[in-house]
PATORLO-328268 format. One record per residue: residue number from 1; x, y, z of N, C-alpha, C, O in turn. Coordinates in Angstrom, 1 decimal, always signed. Layout:
<rs>
  seq     n_u     n_v     n_w    ca_u    ca_v    ca_w     c_u     c_v     c_w     o_u     o_v     o_w
  NUM       X       Y       Z       X       Y       Z       X       Y       Z       X       Y       Z
...
</rs>
This chain:
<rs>
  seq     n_u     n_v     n_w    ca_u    ca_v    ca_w     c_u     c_v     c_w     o_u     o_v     o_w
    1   +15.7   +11.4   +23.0   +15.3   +11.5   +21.6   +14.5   +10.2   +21.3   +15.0    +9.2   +20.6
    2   +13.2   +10.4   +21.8   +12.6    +9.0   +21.8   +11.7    +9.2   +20.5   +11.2    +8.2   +20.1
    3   +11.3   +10.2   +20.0   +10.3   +10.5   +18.8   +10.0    +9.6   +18.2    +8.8    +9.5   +18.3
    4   +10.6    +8.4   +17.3   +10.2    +7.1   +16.9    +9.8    +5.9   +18.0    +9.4    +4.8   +17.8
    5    +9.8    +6.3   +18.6    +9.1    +5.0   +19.8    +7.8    +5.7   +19.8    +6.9    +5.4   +19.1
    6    +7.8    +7.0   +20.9    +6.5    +7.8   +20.8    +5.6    +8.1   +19.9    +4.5    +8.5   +20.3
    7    +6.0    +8.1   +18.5    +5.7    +8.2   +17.2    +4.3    +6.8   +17.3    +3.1    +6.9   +17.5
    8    +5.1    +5.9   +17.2    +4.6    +4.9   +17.1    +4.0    +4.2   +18.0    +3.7    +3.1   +17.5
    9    +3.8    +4.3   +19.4    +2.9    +3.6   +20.6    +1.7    +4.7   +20.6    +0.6    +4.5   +20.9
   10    +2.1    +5.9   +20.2    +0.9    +6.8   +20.1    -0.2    +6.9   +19.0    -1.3    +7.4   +19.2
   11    +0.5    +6.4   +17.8    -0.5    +5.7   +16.5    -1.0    +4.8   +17.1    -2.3    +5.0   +17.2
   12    -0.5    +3.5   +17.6    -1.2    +2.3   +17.5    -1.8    +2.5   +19.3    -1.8    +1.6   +20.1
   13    -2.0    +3.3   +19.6    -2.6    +3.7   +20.9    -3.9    +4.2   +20.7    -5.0    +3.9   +21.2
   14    -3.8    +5.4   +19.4    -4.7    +5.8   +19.2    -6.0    +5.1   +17.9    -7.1    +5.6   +17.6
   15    -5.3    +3.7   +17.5    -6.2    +3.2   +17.3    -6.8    +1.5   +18.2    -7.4    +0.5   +17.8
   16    -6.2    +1.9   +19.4    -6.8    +1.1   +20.3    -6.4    -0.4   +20.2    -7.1    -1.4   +20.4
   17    -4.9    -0.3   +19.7    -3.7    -1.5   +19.1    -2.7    -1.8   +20.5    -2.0    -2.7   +20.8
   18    -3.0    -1.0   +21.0    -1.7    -0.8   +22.2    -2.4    +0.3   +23.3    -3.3    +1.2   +23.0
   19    -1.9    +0.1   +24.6    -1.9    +0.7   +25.7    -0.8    +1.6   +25.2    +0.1    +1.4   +24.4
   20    -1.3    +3.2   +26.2    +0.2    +4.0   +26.0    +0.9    +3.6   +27.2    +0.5    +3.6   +28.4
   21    +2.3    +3.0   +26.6    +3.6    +2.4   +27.4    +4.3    +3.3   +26.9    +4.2    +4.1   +26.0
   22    +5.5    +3.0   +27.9    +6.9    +3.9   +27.9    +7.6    +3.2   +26.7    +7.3    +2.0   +26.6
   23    +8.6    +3.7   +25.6    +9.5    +3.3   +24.7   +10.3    +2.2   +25.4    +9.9    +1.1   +25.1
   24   +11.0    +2.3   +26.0   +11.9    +1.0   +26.6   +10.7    -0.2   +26.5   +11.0    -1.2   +25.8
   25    +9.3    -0.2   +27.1    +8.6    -1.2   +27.3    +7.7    -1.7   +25.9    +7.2    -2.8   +25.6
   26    +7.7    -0.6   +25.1    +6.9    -0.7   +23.5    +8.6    -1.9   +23.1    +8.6    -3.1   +23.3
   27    +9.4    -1.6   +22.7   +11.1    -2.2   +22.2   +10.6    -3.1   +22.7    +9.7    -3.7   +22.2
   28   +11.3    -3.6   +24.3   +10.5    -5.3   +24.9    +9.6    -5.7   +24.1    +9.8    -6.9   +23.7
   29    +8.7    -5.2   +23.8    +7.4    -6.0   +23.4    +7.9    -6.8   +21.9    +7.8    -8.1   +21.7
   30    +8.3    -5.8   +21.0    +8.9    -5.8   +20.0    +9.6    -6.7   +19.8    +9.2    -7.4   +18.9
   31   +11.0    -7.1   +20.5   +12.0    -8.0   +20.5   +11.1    -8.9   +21.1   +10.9    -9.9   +20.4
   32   +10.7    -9.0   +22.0    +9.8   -10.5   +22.5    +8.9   -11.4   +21.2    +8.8   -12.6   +20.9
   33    +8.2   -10.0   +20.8    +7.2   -11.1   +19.7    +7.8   -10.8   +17.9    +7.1   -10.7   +16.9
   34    +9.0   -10.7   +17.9   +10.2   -10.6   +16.9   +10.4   -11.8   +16.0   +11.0   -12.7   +16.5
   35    +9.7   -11.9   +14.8    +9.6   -13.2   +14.2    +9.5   -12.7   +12.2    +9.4   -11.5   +11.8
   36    +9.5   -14.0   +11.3    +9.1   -13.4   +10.4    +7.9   -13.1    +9.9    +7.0   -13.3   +10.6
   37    +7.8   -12.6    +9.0    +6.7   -11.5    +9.0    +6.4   -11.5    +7.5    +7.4   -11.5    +6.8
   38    +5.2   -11.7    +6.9    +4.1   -11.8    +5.7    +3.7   -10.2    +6.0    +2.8    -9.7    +6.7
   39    +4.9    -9.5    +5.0    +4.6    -8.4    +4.2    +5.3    -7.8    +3.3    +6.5    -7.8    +3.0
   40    +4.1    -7.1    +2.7    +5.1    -6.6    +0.8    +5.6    -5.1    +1.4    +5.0    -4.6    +2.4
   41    +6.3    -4.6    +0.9    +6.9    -3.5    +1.0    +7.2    -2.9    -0.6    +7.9    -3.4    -1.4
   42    +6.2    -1.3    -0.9    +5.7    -1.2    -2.0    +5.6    -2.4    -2.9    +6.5    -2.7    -3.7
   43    +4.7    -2.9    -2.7    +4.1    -4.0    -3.5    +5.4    -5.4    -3.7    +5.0    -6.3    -4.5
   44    +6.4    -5.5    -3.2    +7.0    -6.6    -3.0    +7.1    -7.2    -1.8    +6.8    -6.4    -0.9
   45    +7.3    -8.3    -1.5    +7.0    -9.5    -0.3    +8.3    -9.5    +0.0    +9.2    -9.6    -0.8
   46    +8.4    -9.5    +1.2    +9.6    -9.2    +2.0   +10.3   -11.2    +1.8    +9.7   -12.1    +2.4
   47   +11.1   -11.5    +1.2   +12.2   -12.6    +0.7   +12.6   -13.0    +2.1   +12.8   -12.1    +2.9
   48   +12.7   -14.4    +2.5   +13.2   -15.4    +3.7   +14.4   -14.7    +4.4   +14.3   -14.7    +5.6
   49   +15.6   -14.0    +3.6   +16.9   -13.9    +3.8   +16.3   -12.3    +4.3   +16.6   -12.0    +5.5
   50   +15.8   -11.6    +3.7   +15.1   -10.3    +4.3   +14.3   -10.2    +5.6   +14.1    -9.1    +6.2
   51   +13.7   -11.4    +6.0   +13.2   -11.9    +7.6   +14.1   -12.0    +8.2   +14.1   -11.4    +9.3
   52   +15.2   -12.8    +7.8   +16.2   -13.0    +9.0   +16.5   -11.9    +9.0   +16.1   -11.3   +10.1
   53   +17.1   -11.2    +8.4   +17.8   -10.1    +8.4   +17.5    -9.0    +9.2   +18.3    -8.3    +9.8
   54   +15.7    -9.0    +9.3   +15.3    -7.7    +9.6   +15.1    -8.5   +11.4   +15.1    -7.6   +12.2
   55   +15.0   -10.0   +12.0   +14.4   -10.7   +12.4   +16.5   -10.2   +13.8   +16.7   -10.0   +15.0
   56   +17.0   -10.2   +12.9   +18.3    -9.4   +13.5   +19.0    -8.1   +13.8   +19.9    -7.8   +14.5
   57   +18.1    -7.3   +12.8   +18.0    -6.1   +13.2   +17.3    -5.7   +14.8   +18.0    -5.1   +15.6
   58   +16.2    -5.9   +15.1   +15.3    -5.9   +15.6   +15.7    -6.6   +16.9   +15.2    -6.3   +18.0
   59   +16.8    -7.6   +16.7   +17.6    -8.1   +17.9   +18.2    -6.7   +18.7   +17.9    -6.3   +19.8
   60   +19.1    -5.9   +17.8   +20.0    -5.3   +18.2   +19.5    -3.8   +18.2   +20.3    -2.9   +17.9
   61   +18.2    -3.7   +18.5   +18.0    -2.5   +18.9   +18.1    -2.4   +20.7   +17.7    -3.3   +21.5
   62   +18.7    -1.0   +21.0   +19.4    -1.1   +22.5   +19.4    +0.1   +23.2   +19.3    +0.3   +24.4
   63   +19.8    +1.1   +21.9   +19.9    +2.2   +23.2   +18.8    +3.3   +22.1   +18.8    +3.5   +20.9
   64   +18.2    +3.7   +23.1   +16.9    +4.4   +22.6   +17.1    +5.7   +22.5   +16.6    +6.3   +21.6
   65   +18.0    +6.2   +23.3   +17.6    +7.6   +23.6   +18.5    +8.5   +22.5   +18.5    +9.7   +22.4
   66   +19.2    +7.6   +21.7   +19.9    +8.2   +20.6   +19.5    +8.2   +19.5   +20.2    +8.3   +18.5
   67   +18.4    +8.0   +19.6   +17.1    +7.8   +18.2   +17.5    +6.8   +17.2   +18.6    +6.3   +17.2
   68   +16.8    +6.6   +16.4   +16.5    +5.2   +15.7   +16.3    +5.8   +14.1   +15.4    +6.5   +13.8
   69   +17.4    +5.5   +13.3   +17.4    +5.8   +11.9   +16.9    +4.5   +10.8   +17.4    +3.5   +10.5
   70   +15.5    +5.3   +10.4   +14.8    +4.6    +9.4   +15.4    +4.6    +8.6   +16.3    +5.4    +8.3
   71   +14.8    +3.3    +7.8   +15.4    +2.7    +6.5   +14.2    +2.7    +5.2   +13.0    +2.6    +5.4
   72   +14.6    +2.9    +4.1   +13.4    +2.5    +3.1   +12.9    +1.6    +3.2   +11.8    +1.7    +2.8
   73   +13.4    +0.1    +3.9   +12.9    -1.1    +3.7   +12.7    -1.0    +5.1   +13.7    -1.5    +5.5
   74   +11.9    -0.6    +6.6   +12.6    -0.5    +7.6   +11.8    -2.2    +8.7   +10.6    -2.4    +8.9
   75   +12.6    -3.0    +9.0   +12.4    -3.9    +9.9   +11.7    -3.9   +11.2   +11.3    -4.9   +11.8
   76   +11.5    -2.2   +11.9   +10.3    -2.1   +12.8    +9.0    -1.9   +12.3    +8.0    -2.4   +12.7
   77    +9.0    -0.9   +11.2    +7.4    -1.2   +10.4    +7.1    -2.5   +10.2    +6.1    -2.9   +10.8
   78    +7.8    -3.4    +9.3    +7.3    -4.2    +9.0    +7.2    -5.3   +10.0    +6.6    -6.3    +9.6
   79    +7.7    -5.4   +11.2    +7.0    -6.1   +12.3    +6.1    -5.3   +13.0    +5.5    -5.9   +13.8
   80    +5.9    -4.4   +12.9    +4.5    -3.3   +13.2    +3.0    -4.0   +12.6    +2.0    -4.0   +13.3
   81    +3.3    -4.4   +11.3    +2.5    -4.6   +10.1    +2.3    -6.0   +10.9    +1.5    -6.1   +11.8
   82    +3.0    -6.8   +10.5    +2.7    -8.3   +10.8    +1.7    -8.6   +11.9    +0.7    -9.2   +12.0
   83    +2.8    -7.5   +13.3    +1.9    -7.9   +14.7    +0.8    -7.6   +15.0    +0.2    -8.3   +15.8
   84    +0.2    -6.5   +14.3    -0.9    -5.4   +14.8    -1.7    -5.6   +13.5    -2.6    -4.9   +13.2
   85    -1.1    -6.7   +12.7    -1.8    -6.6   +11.1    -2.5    -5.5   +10.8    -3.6    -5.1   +11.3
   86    -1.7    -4.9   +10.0    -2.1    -3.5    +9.8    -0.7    -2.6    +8.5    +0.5    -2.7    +8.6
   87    -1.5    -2.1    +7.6    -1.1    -1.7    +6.6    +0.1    -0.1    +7.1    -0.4    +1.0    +7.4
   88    +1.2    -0.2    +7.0    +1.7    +1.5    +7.1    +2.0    +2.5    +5.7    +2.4    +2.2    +4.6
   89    +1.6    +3.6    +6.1    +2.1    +4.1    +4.7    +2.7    +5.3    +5.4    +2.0    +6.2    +6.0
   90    +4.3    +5.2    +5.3    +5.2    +6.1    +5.2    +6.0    +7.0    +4.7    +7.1    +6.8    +4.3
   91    +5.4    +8.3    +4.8    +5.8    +9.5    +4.0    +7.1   +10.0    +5.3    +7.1   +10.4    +6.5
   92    +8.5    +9.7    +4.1    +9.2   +10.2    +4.4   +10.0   +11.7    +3.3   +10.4   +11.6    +2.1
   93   +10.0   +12.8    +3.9   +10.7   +13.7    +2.7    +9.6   +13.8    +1.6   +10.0   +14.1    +0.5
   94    +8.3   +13.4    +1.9    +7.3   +13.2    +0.5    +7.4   +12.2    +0.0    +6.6   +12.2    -0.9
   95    +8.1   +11.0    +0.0    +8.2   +10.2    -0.6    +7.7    +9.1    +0.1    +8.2    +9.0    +1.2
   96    +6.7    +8.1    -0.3    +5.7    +7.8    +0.5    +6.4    +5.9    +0.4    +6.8    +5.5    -0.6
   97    +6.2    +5.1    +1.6    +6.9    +3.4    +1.0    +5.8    +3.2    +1.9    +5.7    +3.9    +2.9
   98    +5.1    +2.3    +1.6    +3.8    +1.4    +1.4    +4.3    +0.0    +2.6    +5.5    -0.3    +2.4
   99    +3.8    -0.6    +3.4    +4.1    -1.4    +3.8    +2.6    -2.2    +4.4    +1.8    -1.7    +5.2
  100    +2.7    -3.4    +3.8    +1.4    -4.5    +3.7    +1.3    -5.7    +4.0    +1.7    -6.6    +3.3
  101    +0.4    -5.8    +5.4    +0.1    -7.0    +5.8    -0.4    -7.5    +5.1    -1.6    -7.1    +4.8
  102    +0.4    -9.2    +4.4    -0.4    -9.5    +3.7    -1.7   -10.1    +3.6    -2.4   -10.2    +2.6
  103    -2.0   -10.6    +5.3    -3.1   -11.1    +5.6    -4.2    -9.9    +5.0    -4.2    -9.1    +4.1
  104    -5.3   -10.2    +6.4    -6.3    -9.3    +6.6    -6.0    -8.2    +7.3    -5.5    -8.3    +8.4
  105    -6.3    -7.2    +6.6    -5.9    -5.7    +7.2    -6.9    -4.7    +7.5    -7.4    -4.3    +6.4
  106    -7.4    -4.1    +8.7    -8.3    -3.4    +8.5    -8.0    -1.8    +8.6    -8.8    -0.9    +8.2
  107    -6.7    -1.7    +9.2    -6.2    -0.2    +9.1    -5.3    +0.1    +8.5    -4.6    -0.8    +8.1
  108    -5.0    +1.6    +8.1    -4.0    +2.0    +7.7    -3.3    +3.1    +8.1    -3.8    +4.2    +8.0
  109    -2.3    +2.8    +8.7    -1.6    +3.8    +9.7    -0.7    +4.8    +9.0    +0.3    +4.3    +8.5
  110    -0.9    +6.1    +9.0    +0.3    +6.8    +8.2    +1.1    +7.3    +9.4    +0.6    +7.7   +10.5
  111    +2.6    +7.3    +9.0    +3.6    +8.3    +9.6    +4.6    +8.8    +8.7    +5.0    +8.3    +7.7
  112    +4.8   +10.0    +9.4    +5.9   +10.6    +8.7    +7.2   +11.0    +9.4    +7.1   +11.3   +10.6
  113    +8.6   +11.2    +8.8    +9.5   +11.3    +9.0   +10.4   +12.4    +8.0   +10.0   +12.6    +6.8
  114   +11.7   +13.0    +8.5   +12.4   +13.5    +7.8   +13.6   +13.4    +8.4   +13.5   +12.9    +9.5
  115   +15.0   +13.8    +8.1   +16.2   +13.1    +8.0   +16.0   +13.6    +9.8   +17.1   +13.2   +10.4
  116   +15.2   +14.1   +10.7   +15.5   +14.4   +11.9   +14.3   +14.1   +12.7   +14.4   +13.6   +13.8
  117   +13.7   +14.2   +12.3   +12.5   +13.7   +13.2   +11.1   +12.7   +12.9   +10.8   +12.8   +11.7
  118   +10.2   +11.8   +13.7    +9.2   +11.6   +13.0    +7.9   +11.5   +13.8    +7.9   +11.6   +15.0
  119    +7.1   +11.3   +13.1    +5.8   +11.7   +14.0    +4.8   +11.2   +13.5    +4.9   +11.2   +12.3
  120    +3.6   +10.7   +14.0    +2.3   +10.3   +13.5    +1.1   +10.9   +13.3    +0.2   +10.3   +12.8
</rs>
């Protein structure tokens, strides 16, 4: 149940952000360049104690194949955003959360999800 890894090496693949890699080796990448991160999430800036936080989350991702439950605020977008500078807008259930590098951004990547699956 890898749909959120594949989800997402396949967006940023298909805009020429990323090689298509396997999910175990997208995660590596992830935890290797795992740092804080200059972005707003619907229009608020993700707070020092919200870096660490997410900067630990992102430690403790491990086992893959039992899928990965997003969050409103979620700590792999927003190191998605940072690394690949790049804006996400995620429609979950219709309900859409904004997440924004705050540098320079020239894409905007949408995905979607619902309480079982997600996809780009």
């Amino acid at each position: 149940m890898t749909c959120v890894w594949d989800g997402l090496i396949s967006i940023l693949h298909k805009n020429n952000l990323l090689q298509n890699i396997k999910p175990l080796h997208f995660v590596t990448i992830l935890k290797t360049l795992n740092k804080k991160c200059n972005v707003k999430v619907n229009g608020i800036k993700v707070n020092k104690k919200q870096q660490i936080e997410n900067m630990e989350r992102i430690k403790c991702i491990n086992d893959l194949q039992n899928g990965y439950l997003f969050s409103g605020f979620d700590p792999v977008l927003i190191l998605i955003c940072e690394l690949y500078k790049v804006n996400i807008s995620h429609n979950y259930c219709n309900h859409v959360i904004k997440y924004e590098y705050c540098g320079v951004s020239c894409k905007t990547l949408n995905v979607y999800s619902n309480s079982g699956h997600f996809w780009s």
